[in-house]
Structures are given as C-alpha cells and as structure tokens.
C-alpha positions as CSV (number, residue, x, y, z in Angstrom):
1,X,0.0,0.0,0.0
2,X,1.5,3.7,-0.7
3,X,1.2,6.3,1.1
4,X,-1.6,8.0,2.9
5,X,-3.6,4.3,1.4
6,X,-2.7,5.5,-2.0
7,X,-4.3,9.6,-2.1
8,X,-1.2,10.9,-2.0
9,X,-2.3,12.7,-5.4
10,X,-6.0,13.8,-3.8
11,X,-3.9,15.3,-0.8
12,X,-1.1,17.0,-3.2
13,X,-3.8,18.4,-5.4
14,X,-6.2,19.3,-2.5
15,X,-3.4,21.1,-0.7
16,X,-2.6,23.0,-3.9
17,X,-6.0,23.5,-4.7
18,X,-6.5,25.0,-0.8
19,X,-3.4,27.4,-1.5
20,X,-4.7,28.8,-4.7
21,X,-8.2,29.5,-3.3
22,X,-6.3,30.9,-0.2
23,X,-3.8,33.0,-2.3
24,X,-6.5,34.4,-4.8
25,X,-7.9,36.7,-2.8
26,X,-4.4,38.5,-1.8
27,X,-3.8,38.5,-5.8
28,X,-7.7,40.5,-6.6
29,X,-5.9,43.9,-6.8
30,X,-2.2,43.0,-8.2
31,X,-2.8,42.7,-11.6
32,X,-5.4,41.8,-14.0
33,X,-3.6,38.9,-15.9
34,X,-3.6,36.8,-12.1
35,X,-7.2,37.0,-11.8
36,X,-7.7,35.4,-14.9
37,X,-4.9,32.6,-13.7
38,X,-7.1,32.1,-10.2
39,X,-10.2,32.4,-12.5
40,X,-8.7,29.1,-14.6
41,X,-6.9,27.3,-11.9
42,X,-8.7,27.2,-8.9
43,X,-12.0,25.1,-10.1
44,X,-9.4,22.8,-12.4
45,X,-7.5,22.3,-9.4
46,X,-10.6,21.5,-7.1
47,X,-12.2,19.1,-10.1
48,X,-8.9,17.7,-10.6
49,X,-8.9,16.7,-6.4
50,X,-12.4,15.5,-6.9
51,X,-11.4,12.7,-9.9
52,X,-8.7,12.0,-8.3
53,X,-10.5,11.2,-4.9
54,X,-13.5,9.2,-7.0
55,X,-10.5,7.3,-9.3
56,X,-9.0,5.8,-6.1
57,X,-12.0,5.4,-4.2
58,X,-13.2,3.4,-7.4
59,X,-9.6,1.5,-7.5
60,X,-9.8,0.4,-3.7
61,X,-13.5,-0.8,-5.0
62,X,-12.8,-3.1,-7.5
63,X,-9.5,-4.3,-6.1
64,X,-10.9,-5.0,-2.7
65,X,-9.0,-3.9,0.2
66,X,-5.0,-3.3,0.5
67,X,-3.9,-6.2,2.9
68,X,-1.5,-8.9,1.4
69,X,-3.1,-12.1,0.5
70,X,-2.0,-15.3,2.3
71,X,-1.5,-18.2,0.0
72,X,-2.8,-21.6,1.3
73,X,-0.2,-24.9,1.1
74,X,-1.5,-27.8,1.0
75,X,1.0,-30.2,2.8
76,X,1.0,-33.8,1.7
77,X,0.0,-36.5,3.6
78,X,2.4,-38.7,2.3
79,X,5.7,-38.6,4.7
80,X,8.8,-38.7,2.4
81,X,11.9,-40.8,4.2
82,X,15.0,-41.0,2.4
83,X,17.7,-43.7,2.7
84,X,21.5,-43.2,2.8
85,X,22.0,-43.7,-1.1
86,X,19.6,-40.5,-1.7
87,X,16.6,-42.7,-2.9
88,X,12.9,-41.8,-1.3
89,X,11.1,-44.4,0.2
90,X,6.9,-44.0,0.4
C-alpha cells in the first residue's frame, strides 16, 4: 500500500488547490492577468482533487482492500523418508 492508502495525489492536489483558493484573494488587486490565472486554476485544481479522490475510491473498490493475501499450502499427507544412497522411500 503507498502512502496516505494511496491519495497521495488527492492530498497533493487538494493542498494546492486550498493554496490557490487561499492566495486568490491576496492577488484580486495586483494585476489583472492573475485573476484570470485564479479564475482558470482554482476550479481545475478542485475538479482535478475530486477525480482523483473518486478514481482511487473506485480503484480500492474493485481491487478490494490493500492487505497482502496469504496463499494456502496444501501439505501432503504422504511422509517422504529418504535412505542413505539419496533414494525416497513411500
């Protein structure tokens, strides 16, 4: 399993979508061109959060849970006994 059960990308992009929403107003009165840039970025940056939250949320779905599998062994019931020349004897 990664990290953070594999949202590592719905936390980086939610923590730079909280950023930009947080840094937009600061930016209002700067300069024209950046309101057009928090215009554009912040609702990609949210909708890109939100499919990457409902991708991995799908993912865990369909894969089932994260936990490593235990394989079954069957043992034989036949007891192998080996003689001094190397040969097995049933």
């Amino acid at each position: 399993m990664g990290y953070v059960y594999n949202n590592l990308a719905t936390l980086v992009c939610g923590v730079f979508a909280a950023v930009l929403t947080l840094l937009w107003p600061m930016f209002v009165d700067y300069a024209e061109v950046l309101d057009v840039v928090f215009w554009l970025a912040v609702p990609i940056t949210w909708f890109l959060t939100l499919i990457c939250f409902v991708s991995q949320i799908s993912q865990d779905w369909a894969h089932g849970s994260h936990k490593p599998s235990k394989k079954s062994r069957k043992k034989s019931s036949k007891k192998l006994v080996y003689t001094a020349d190397g040969r097995t004897v049933s």
